[in-house]
N, C-alpha and C positions, 0 to 999 in steps of 0.2 A: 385135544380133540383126536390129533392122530393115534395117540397113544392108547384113548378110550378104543379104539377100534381096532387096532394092532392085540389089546387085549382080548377082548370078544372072540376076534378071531383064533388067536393060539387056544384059547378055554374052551371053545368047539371045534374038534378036528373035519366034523359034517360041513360046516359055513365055512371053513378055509377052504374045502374040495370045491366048493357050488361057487364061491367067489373066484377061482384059479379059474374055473371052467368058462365063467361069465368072459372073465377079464380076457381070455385066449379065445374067445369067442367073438370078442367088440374088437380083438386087435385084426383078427382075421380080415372083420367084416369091412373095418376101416382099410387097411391097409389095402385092398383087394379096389374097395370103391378107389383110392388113390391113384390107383396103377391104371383103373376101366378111366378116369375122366383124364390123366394125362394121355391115355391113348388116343382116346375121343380128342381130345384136343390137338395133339398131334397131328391126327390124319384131317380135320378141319383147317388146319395150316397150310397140310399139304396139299389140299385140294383148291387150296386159295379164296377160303371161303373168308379170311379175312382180310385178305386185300382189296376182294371186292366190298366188302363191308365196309373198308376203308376209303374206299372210293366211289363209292355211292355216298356215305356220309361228307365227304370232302366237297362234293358235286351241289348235293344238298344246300350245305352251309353257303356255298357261294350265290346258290340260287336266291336264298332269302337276303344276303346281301344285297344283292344285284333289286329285288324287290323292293329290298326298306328302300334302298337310295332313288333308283328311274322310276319305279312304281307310284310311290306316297304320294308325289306332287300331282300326280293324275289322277287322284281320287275325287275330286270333284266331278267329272266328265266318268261316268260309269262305265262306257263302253272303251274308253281308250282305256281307263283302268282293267277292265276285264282282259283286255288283248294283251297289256304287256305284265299283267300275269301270267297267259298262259304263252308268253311264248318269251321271257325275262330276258333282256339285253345280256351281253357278255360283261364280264362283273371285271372294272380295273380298278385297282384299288390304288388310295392319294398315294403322295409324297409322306403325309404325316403318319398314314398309316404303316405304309413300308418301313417306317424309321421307327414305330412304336415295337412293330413285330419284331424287328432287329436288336432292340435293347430289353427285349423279353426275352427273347431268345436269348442273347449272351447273359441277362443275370441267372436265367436258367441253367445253364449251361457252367456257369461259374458257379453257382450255387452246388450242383450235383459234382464236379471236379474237385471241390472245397472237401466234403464228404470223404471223400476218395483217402484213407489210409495212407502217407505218406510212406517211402519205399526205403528204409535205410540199413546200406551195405556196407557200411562204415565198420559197425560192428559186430557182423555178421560172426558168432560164435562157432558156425559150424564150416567158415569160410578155412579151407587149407590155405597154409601160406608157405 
């Protein structure tokens, strides 16, 4: 298939010209977009747009916690349910949950270490001795 098209193009010297120009055309265009969205991104960093993102969603997530657990049992009585929605207790989380997050967290944590290239200077060929 490459080669059908590698032919095509040497047997027309026009369609090599219009494909060089396309191809240095789409690299431009790319590359140019690559550099505008790590900028954008960059300066969104710096401006802490995602820390706060980060911490609005953190806040969030606690909220609805704090909701499913004080909240749910109060759904029978509308009006106490309504209140401790809009104003959701402070969210402390068990014993079993802290220990769940802890062994998620270190198989995470092992898992991504695992990955990790091991480092070996043993026989380091370019090492002087």
């Amino acid at each position: 298939m490459i080669w059908n098209i590698l032919k095509r193009l040497i047997s027309n010297p026009m369609s090599l010209f219009v494909y060089s120009i396309l191809a240095k055309w789409y690299l431009m265009v790319t590359i140019a977009a690559i550099v505008v969205t790590f900028w954008v991104f960059k300066g969104l960093e710096q401006a802490g747009l995602f820390q706060y993102s980060s911490k609005v969603a953190i806040e969030a997530l606690s909220n609805s916690k704090s909701i499913a657990r004080y909240c749910t049992p109060k759904i029978g009585n509308i009006k106490d349910f309504w209140d401790c929605i809009q104003n959701p207790p402070t969210y402390e989380p068990t014993a079993e949950e802290t220990s769940l997050e802890d062994e998620l967290t270190k198989d995470v944590n092992n898992l991504l270490n695992s990955n990790k290239p091991k480092a070996d200077h043993t026989n380091d060929p370019y090492d002087e001795k």
